[in-house]
C-alpha positions, 0 to 999 in steps of 0.5 A: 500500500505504503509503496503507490501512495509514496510515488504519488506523493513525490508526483505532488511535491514536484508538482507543488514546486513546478507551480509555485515556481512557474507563477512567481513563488520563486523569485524572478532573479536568483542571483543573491541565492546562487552566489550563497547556496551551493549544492550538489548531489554526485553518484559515485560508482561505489554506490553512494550518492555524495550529497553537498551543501554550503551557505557562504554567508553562515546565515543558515539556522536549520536544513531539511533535506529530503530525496525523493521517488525511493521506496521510502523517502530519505529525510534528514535535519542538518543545524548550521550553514553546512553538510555532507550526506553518503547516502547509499544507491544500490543502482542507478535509475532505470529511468535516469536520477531525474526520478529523485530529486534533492529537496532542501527545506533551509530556513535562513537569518536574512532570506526566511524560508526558501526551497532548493531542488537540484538533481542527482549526476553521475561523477563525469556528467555536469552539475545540473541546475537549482531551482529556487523558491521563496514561498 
């Protein structure tokens, strides 16, 4: 039971973000957010996915980082402006890592609240894009 209702909820949390980001939730200029937030999510063929995260400004009190399209939701609290997460992947997608999105939940002295979504990438392809929302 647990394993249809989990892909429909992935399903909407991505759609959530689609939305809000298409209809000006997410800022117009994401300048400010790309020059503080760096993250990036790298699969090694060890079978762990090296997830990075960096706030330059030190201005981050708490991040709630999340994967999603497992069978079970990874979900973990990070204090402070930054962390470096192995999590382990017994193969890589059938369907690319586009299917598990990186979603950082950051709250942040002087933005408040704000979203990141980036994607997986094996270690010799490009990182892929962040998005950014303000909701």
């Amino acid at each position: 039971m647990a394993r249809k209702i989990l892909p429909a909820i992935s399903l909407g949390i991505i759609t959530v973000f689609a939305v809000v980001f298409l209809t000006g939730g997410g800022t117009d200029d994401n300048t400010e957010f790309r020059q503080t937030f760096q993250i990036d999510a790298t699969y090694y063929p060890t079978g762990n996915v090296e997830i990075t995260f960096l706030d330059k400004s030190g201005k981050t009190t708490g991040v709630i980082m999340e994967i999603l399209g497992m069978d079970e939701t990874f979900q973990k609290s990070y204090t402070g402006s930054k962390f470096v997460e192995l999590v382990a992947f017994t193969e890589t997608p059938k369907y690319g890592w586009a299917i598990h999105p990186i979603v950082l939940e950051i709250d942040h002295l002087d933005f408040g609240h704000i979203q990141l979504k980036t994607e997986i990438h094996e270690l010799d392809k490009s990182i892929p894009s962040v998005i950014y929302s303000q909701p």
